[in-house]
VEXRO-408580 format. One record per atom (N, C-alpha, C): residue in one letter; x, y, z. Coordinates in steps of 0.02 Angstrom, whole numbers, padded with zeros to 5 digits, always signed. Each point is the difference from the previous one (the first is absolute). Example, Ala and Ser with C-alpha at 12.3 -4.5 7.8 and 13.67 -1.06 7.14 Angstrom:
// VEXRO-408580
A+00660-00284+00390;A-00045+00059+00000;A+00045+00060+00000;S-00018+00053-00036;S+00042+00059+00003;S-00039+00055+00037;
//
This chain:
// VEXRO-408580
X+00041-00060+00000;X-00041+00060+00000;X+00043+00062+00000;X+00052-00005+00043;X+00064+00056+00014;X+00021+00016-00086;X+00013-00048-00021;X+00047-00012-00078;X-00042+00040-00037;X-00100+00003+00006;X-00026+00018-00059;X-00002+00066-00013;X+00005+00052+00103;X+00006+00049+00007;X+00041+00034-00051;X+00051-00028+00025;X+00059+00013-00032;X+00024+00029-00065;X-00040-00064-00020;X-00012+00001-00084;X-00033+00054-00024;X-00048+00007+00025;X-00056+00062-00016;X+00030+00041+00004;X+00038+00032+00069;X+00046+00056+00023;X+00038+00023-00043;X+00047-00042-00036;X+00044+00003-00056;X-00034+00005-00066;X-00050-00004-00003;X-00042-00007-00089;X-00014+00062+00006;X-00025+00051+00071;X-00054+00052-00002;X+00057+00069-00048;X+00058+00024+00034;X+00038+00034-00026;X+00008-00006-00086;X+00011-00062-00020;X-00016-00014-00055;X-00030+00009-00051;X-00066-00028+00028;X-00094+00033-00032;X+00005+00071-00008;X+00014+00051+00038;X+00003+00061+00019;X+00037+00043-00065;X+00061-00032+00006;X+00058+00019-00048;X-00044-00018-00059;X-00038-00039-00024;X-00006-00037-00077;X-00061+00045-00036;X-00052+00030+00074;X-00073+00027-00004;X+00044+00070-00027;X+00059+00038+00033;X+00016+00071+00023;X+00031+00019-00093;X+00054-00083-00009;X+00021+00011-00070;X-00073-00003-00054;X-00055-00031+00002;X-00046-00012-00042;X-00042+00057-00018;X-00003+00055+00061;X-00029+00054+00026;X+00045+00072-00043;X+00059-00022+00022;X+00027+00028-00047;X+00025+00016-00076;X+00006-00065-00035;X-00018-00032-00066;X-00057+00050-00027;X-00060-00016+00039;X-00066+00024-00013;X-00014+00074-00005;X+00046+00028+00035;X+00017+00075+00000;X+00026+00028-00041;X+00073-00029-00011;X+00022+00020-00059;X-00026-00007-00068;X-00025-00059+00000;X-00048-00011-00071;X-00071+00043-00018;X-00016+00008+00040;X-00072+00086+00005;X+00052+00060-00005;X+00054+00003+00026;X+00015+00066-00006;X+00038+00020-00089;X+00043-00063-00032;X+00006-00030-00054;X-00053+00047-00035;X-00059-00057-00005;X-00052+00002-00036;X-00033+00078-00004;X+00003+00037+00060;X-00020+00089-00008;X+00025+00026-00036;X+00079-00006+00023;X+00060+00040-00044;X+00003+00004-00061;X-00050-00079-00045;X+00001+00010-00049;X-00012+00051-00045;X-00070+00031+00022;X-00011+00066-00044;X+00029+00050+00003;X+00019+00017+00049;X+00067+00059+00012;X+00051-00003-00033;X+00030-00066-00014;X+00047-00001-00032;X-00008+00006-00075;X-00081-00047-00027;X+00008+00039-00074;X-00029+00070-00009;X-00050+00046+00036;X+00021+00065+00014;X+00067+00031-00022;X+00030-00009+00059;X+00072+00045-00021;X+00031-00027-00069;X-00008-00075-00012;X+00029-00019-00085;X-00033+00041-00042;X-00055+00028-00014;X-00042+00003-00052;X+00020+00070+00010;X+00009+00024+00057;X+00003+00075-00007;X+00086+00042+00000;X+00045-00056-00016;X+00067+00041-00006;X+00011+00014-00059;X+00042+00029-00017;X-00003+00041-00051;X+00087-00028-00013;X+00030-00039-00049;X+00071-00017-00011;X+00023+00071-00033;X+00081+00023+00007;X+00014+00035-00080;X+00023-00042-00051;X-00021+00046-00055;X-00001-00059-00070;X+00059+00089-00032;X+00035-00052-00051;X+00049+00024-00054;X-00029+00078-00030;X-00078-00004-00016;X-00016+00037-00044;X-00034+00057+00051;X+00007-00017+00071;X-00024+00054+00068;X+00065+00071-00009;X+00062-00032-00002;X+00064+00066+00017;X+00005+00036-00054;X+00026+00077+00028;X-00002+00027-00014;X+00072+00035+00015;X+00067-00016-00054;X+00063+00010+00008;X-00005-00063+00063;X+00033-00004+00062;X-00010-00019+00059;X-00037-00010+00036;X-00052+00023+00007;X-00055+00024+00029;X-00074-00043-00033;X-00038-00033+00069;X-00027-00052-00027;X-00062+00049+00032;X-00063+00022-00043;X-00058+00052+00015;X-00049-00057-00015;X-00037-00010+00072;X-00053-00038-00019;X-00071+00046+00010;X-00048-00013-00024;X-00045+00026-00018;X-00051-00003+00071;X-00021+00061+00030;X-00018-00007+00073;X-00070-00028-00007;X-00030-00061+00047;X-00059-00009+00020;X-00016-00020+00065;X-00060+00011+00047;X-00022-00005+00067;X+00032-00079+00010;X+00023-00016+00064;X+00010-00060+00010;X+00052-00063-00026;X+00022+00044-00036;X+00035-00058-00075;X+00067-00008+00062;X+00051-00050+00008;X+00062-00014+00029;X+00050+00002-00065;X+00063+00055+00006;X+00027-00002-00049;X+00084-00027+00017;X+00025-00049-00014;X+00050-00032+00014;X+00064+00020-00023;X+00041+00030+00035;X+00044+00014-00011;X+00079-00030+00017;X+00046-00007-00052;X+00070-00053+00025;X+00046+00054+00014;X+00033-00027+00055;X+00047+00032+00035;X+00067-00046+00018;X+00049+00036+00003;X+00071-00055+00024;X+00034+00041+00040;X+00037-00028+00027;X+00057+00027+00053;X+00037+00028-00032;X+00035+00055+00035;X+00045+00060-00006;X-00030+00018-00070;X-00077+00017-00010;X-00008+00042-00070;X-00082+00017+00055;X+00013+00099-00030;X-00059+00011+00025;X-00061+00017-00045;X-00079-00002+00036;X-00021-00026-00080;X-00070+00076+00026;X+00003+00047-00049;X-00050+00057+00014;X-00069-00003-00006;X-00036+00011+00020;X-00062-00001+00000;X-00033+00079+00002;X-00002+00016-00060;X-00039+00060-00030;X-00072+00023+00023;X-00020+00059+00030;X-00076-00006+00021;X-00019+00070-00050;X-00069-00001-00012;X-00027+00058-00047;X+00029+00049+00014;X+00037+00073-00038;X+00024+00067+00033;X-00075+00021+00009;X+00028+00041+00075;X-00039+00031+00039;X-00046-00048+00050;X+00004-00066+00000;X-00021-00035+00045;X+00059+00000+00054;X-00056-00006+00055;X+00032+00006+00079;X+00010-00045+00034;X+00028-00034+00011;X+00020-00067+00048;X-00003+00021+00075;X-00073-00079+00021;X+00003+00028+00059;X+00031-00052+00024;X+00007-00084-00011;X+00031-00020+00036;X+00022-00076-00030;X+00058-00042+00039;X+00027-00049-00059;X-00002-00067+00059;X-00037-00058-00009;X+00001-00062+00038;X+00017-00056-00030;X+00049-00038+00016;X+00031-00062-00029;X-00021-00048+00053;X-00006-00070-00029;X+00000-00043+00047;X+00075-00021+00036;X+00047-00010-00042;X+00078-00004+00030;X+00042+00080-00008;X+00005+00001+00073;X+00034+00069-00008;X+00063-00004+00051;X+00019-00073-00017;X+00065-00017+00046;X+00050+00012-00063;X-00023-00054-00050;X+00049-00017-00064;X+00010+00029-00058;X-00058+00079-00007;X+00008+00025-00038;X+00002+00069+00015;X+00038+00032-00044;X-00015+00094+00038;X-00023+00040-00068;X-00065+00024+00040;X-00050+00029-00046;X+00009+00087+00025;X+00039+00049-00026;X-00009+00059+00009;X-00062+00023-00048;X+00012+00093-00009;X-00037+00052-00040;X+00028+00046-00028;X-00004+00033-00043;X+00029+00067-00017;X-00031+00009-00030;X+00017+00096-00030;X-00032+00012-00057;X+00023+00041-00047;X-00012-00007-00084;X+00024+00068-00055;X-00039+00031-00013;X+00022+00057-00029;X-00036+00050-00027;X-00009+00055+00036;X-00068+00048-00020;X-00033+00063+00061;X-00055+00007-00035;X-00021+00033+00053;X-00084+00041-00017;X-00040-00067-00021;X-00038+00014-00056;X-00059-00037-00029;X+00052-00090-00017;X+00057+00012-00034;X+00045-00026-00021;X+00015-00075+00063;X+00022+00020+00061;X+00017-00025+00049;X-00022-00089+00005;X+00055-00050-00007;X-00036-00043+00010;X+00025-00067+00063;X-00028-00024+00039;X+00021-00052+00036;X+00048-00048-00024;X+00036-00044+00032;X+00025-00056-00042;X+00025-00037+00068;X-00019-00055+00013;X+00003-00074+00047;X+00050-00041-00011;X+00056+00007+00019;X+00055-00045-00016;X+00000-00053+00041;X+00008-00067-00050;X-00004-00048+00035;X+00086-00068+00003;X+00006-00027+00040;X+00079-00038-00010;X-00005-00058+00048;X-00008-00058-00019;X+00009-00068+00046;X+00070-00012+00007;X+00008-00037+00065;X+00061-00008+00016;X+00020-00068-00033;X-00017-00046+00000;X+00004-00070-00032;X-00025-00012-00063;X+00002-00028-00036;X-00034-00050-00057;X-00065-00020+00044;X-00065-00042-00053;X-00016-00046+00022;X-00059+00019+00057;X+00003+00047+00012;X-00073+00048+00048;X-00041+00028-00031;X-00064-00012+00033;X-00070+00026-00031;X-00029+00035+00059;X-00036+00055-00020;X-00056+00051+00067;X-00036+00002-00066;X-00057+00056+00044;X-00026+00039-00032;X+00021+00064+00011;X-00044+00067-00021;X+00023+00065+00007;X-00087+00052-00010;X-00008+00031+00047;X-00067+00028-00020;X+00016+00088+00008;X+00006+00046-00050;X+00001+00062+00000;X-00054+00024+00004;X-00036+00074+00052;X-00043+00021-00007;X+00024+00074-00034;X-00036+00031-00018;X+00006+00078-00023;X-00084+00028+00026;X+00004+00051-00045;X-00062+00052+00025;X-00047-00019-00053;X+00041-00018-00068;X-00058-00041-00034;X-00004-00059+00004;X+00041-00044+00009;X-00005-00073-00013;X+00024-00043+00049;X-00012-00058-00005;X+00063-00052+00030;X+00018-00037-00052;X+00059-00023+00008;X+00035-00042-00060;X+00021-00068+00017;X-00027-00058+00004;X+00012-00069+00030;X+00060-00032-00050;X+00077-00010+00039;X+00033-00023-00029;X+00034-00067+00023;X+00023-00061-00038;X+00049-00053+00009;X+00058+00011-00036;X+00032-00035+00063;X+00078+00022+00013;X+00011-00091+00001;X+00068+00015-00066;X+00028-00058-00026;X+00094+00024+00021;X+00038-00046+00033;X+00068+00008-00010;X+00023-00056-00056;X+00033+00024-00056;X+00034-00054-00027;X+00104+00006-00001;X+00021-00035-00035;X+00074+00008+00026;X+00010+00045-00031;X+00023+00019-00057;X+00016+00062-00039;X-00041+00047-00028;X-00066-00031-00036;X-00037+00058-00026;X-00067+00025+00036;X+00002+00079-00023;X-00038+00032+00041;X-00032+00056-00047;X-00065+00023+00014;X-00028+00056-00051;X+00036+00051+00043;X+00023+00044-00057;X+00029+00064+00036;X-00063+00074+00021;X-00049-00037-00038;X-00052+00060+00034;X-00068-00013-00036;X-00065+00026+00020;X-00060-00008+00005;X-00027+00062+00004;X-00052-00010-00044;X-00042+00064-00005;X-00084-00020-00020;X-00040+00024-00027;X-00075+00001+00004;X-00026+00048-00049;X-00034-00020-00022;X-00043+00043-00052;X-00080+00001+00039;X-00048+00038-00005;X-00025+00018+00032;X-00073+00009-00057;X-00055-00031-00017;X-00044-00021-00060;X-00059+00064+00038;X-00013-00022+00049;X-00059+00028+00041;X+00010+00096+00002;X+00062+00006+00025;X+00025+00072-00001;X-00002+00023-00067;X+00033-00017-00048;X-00003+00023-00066;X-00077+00011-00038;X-00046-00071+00036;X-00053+00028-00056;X-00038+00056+00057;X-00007+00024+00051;X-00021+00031+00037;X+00030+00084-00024;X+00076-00011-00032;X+00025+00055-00029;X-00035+00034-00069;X-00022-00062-00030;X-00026+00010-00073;X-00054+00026+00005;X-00040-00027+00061;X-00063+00034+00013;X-00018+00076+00018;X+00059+00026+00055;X+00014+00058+00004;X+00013+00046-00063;X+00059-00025-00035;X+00009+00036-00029;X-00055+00006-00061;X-00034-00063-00027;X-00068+00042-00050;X-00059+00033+00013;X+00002-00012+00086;X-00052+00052+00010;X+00029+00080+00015;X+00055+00004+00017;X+00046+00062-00014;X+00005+00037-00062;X-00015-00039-00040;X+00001+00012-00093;X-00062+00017-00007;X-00043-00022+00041;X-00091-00007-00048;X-00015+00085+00041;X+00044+00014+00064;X-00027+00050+00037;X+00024+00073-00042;X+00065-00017-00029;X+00032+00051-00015;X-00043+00030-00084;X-00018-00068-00039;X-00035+00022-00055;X-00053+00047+00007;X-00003+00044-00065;X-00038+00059-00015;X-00058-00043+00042;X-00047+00042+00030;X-00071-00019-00010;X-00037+00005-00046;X+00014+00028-00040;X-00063+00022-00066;X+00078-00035-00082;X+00028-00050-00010;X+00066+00007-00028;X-00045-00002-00066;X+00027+00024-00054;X-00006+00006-00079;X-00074+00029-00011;X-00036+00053+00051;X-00027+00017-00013;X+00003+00083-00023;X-00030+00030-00057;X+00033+00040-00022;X-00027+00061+00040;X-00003+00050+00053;X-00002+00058-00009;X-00077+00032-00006;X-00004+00015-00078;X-00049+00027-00015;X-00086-00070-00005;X+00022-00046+00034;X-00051-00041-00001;X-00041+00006+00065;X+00038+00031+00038;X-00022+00000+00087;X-00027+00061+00002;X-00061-00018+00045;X-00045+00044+00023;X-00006+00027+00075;X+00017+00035-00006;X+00004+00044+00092;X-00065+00018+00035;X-00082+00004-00037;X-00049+00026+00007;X-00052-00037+00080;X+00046-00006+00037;X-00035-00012+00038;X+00013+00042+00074;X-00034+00005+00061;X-00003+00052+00056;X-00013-00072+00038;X+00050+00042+00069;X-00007-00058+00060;X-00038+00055+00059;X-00028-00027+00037;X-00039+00034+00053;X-00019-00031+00054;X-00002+00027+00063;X-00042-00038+00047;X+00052+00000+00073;X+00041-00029+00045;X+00033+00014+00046;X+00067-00004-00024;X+00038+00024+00048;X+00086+00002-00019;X+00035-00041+00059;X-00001-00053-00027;X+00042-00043+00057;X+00089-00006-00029;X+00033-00026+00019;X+00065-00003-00020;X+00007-00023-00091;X-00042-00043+00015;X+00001-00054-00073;X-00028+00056-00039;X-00028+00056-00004;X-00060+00022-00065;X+00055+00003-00042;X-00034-00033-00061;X+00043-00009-00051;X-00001+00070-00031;X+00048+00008-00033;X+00040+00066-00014;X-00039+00015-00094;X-00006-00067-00044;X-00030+00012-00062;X-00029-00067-00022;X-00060+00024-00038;X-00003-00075-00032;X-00023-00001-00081;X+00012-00037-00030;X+00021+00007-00090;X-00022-00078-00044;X-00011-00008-00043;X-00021-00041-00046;X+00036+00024-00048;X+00017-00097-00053;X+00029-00005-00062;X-00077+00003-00044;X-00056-00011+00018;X-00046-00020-00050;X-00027-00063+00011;X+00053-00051+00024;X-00015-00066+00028;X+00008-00011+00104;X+00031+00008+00018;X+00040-00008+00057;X-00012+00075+00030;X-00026+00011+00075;X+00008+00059+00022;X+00061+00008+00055;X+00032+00024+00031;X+00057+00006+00039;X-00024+00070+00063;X+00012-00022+00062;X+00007+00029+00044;X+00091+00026+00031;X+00003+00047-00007;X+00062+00015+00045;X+00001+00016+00061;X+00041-00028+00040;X-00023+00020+00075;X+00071+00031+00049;X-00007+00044+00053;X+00073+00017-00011;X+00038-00045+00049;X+00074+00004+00018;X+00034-00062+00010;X-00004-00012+00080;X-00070+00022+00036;X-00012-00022+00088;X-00036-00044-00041;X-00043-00031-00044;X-00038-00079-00006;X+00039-00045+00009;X+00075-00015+00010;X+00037-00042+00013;X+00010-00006+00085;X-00013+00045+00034;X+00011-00005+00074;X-00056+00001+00041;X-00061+00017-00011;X-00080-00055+00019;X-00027-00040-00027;X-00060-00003+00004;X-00041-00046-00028;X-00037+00043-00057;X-00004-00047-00069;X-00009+00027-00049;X-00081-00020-00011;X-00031+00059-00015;X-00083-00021+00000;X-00030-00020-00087;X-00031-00050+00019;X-00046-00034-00046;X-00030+00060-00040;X-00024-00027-00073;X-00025+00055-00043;X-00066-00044-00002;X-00072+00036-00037;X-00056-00006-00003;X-00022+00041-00056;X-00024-00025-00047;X-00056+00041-00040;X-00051+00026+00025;X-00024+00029-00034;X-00077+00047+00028;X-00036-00005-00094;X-00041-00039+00014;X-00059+00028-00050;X-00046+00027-00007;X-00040+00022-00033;X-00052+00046-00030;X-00042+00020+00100;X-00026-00058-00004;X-00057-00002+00085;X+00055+00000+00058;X+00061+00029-00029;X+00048+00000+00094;X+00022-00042+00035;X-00022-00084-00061;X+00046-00051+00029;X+00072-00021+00001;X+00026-00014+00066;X+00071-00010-00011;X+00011-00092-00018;X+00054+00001-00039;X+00001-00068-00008;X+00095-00019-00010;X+00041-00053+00042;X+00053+00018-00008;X+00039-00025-00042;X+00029+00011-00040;X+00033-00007-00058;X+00069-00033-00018;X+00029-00040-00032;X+00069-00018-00003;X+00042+00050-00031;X+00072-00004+00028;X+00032+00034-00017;X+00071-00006+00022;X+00052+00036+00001;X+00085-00024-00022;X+00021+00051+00040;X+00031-00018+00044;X+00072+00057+00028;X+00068-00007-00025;X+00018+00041-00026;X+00043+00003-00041;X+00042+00070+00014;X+00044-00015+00036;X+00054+00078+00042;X-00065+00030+00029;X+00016+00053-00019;X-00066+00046+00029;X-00060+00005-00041;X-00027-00049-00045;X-00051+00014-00027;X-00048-00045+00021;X-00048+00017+00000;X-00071-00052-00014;X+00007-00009-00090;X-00028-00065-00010;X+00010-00010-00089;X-00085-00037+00008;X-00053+00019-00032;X-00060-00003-00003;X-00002-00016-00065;X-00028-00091-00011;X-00013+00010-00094;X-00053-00002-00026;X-00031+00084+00009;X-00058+00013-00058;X+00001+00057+00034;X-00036+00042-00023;X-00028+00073+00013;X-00060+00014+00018;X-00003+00042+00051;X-00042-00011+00052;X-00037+00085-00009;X-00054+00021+00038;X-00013+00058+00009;X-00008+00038+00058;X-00006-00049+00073;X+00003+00016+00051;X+00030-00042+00038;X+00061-00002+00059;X+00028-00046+00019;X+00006+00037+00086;X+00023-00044+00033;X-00017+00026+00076;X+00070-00041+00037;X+00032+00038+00033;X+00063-00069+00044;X-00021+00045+00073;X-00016-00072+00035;X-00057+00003+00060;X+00075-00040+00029;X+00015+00026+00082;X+00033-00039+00054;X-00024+00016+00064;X-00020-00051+00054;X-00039+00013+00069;X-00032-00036-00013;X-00035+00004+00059;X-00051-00031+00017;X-00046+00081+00036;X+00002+00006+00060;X-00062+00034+00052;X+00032+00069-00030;X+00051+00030-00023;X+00023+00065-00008;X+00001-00025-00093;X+00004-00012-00038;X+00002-00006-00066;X+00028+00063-00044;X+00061-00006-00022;X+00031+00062-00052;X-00010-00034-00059;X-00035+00065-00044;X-00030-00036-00059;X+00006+00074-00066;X+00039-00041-00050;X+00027+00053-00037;X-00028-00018-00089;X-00033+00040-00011;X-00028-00033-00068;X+00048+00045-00077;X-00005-00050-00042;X+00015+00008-00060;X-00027+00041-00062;X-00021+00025-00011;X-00051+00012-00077;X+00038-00004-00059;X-00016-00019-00049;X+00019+00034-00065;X-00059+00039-00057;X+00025+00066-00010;X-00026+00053-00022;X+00009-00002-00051;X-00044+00040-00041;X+00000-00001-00075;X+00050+00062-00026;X+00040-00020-00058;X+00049+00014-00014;X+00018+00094-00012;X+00036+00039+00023;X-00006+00067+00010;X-00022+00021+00065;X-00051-00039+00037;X-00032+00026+00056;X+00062-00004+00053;X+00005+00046+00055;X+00039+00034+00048;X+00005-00070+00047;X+00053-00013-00004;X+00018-00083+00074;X+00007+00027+00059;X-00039+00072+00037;X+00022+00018+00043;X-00009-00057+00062;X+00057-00013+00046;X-00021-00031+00046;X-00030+00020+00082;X-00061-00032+00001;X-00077-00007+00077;X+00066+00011+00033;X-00037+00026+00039;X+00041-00002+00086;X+00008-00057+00028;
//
């Protein structure tokens, strides 16, 4: 009976050990199995450089949210990391920051001025990551050491900024065009009188090609609120009308005979339009 104790006594440590390794097996294999998608995540989303990326030296990959862009690095060669000029670096986190030394500097001035992240592993054969933040962006990078070769520098092209530029600049173009362009002169008609209250906005003149009527208004309609226009017909109804801001004009397409630009509500400033028959005096209502 002593012997079976025994036996048991000596098996239990055993059992224990076999449950603790099985337990653990089981752990590692769920944690395995999570990792999976993370790991093709970050595959799908790095970005290699390819031959036809550089530029002289300089490997410019094309910026997008999220993308991991992989960069090779070797010992005793330091490898630059270019950030947009005029972007501001606020701050630089590596996962190994024993084995590699990641400073900052910067060239240029003024608008010109640009960051640059120098990076240098001490060994061959080491991998981190690297995550740059700025004021616009963050930049998610992998960090490769190989024995001798190394990109000597990195830069970004920027798709989102540029067309955001294009956009600026054609509405900069559409603002600056004539309002009335290739129309001649002697086709425009001035015959109309404005009347009714004088709020900041009362437009200063208003004129027709024959097709299109035009309001000018003087240049405070850009620093309040710009009031809605309304026809008035025959019985005094107002009805409100489409129409184009265009710099300082209202652009109205058709010709009208009574027009009204109403803003308020309980206090209402309300300034009406006419157009007069041709010769008659445009003096302008109080």
């Amino acid at each position: 009976m002593t012997r079976a104790f025994a036996a048991a006594a000596l098996l239990a440590p055993c059992l224990i050990l076999a449950v603790g390794s099985a337990s653990a097996a089981a752990a590692i294999g769920n944690s395995s199995r999570e990792a999976m998608p993370v790991s093709a995540a970050n595959r799908a989303a790095t970005i290699e450089p390819v031959a036809q990326g550089f530029i002289n030296a300089v490997q410019v990959y094309p910026f997008a949210d999220g993308a991991i862009y992989h960069v090779i690095t070797a010992p005793e060669r330091v490898t630059d990391i270019a950030l947009q000029p005029g972007e501001t670096l606020v701050a630089v986190a590596s996962g190994d920051t024993v084995r590699w030394v990641i400073g900052d500097t910067t060239s240029g001035s003024g608008a010109e001025k640009r960051t640059h992240v120098l990076i240098k592993p001490f060994s061959a054969g080491l991998s981190t990551n690297l995550v740059i933040t700025t004021d616009r962006r963050s930049y998610h990078i992998a960090l490769t050491a190989m024995t001798k070769t190394a990109m000597a520098a990195l830069s970004w092209t920027y798709p989102q900024d540029a067309l955001i530029a294009l956009k600026r600049a054609a509405v900069a173009t559409e603002a600056a065009a004539p309002v009335a362009d290739g129309i001649a002169v002697e086709q425009l008609h001035f015959n109309y009188a404005v009347s009714g209250d004088r709020p900041a906005w009362r437009p200063l003149r208003a004129f027709d090609d024959g097709r299109q009527t035009f309001i000018e208004f003087p240049a405070t309609l850009t620093v309040g609120e710009a009031p809605p226009i309304f026809l008035v017909d025959g019985k005094g109804e107002a009805q409100l009308v489409n129409y184009r801001v265009k710099g300082r004009f209202y652009v109205v397409d058709r010709i009208f005979d009574v027009a009204e630009l109403r803003l308020g509500t309980k206090h209402q400033q309300i300034v009406r339009i006419r157009r007069v028959a041709d010769g008659a005096p445009t003096r302008r209502g109080s």
